[in-house]
Every structure is written in structure tokens, then in C-alpha cells.
N, C-alpha and C positions, 0 to 999 in steps of 0.2 A: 504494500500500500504506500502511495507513493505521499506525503507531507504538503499540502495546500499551502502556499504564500498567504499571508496575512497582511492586510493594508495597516500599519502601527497605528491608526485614528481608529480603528474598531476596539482599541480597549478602553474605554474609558477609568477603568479602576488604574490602570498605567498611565495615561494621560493625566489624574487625578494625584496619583502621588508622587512623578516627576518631580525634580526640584525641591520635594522635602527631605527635613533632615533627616540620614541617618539613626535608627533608634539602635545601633551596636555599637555606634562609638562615636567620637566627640568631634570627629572631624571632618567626615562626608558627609554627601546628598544623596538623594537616588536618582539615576538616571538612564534613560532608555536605551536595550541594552538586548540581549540574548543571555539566558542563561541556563546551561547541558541542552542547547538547542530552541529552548523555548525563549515566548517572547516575557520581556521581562524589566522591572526597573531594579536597575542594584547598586551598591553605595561605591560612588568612585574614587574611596580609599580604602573600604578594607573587602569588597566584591562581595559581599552578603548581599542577596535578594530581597528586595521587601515585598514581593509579589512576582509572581509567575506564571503563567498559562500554558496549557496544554493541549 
């Protein structure tokens, strides 16, 4: 089964938490992103996801 391309504006709970802080550490945001594949926002200092889809 082959994995459908995702327009990044269909998620809004990603869209919605972009640009906030980090809740694992004191010095990133989360930002749009892929993570093990999926689409995803994750903190661009320590790469923890704060949300991800599948």
C-alpha cells in the first residue's frame, strides 16, 4: 500500500500548535516537521514531537 501525500494545511491541530513553546525543555518551539515518517510538529532543539499523525 502505497502512502498518500498530505497537503500540510489539512492539519489543523499542527497548524494550531506550530510556533509554540516546547513543553520538554526550556529552549524550543515546535515546528512543522516529519516525524519516523509522519507529518508532525516537533521542538527544534531537543526533536521531541508535540503531535503527530498517521
Amino acid at each position: 500500500m502505497q502512502r498518500q501525500e498530505r497537503d500540510p494545511t489539512s492539519q489543523p491541530v499542527i497548524a494550531a500548535l506550530e510556533g509554540q513553546e516546547c513543553s520538554f525543555c526550556d529552549e524550543g518551539e515546535l515546528v512543522r516537521n516529519t516525524y519516523k515518517g509522519n507529518d508532525a510538529v516537533i521542538c527544534d532543539a531537543c526533536d521531541t514531537p508535540g503531535a503527530q499523525f498517521w
